[in-house]
C-alpha positions in Angstrom: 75.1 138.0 0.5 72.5 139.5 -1.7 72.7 137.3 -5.1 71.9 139.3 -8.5 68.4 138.6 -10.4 69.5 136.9 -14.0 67.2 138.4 -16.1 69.3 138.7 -19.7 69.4 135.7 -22.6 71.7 134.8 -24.4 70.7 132.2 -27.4 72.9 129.8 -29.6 71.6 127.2 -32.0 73.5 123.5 -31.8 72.9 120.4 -34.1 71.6 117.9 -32.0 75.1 116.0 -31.8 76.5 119.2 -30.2 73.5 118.9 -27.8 74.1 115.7 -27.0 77.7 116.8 -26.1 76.8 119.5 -24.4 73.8 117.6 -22.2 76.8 114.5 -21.3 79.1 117.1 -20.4 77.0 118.8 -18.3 75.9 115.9 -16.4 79.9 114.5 -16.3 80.9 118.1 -14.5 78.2 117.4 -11.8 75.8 120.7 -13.6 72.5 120.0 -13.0 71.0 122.0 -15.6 73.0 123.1 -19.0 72.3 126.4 -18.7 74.4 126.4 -15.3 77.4 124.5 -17.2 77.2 127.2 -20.4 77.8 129.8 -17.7 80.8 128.5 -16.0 82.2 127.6 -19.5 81.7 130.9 -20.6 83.0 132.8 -18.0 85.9 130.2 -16.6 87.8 131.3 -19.4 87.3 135.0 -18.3 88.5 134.0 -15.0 91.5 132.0 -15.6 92.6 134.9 -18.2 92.0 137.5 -15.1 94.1 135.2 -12.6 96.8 134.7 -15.4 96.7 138.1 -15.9 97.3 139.1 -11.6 99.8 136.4 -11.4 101.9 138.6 -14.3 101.0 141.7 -12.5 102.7 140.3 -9.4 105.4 138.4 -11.0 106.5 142.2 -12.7 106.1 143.8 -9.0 108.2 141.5 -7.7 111.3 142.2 -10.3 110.3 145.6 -10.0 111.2 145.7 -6.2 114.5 143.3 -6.5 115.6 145.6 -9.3 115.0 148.8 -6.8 117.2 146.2 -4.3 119.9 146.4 -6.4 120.1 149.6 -7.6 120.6 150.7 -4.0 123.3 147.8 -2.9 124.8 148.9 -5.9 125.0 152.6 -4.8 125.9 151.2 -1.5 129.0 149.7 -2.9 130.2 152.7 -4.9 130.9 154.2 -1.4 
């Protein structure tokens, strides 16, 4: 599997108590560098919003088909 070059920046400025945060929680989420941890925060969220999102998707298929169920045992009964 061929693993895309980063090459784009992103840059936020933090008081040095949000550092601090940021540098414990990194280490305490087993990230070795922050940079790594700032990624997965950023785009977990993304993630879990897209999975959320499938599992509604699926959830609406699934009533979609038992409704088609019982329009036709319903049309099946009418006979």
């Amino acid at each position: 599997m061929m693993t895309q070059r980063k090459h784009e920046l992103i840059q936020c400025r933090v008081t040095s108590n949000q550092y601090e945060r940021v540098k414990n929680l990194t280490a305490a989420k087993g990230f070795l560098r922050i940079a790594d941890y700032m990624r997965y925060c950023a785009l977990e969220k993304d993630l879990a919003f897209e999975r959320k999102l499938e599992e509604i998707k699926n959830e609406i298929l699934n009533l979609r088909k038992e409704i088609q169920e019982l329009k036709i045992k319903k049309e099946i009964l009418r006979i």
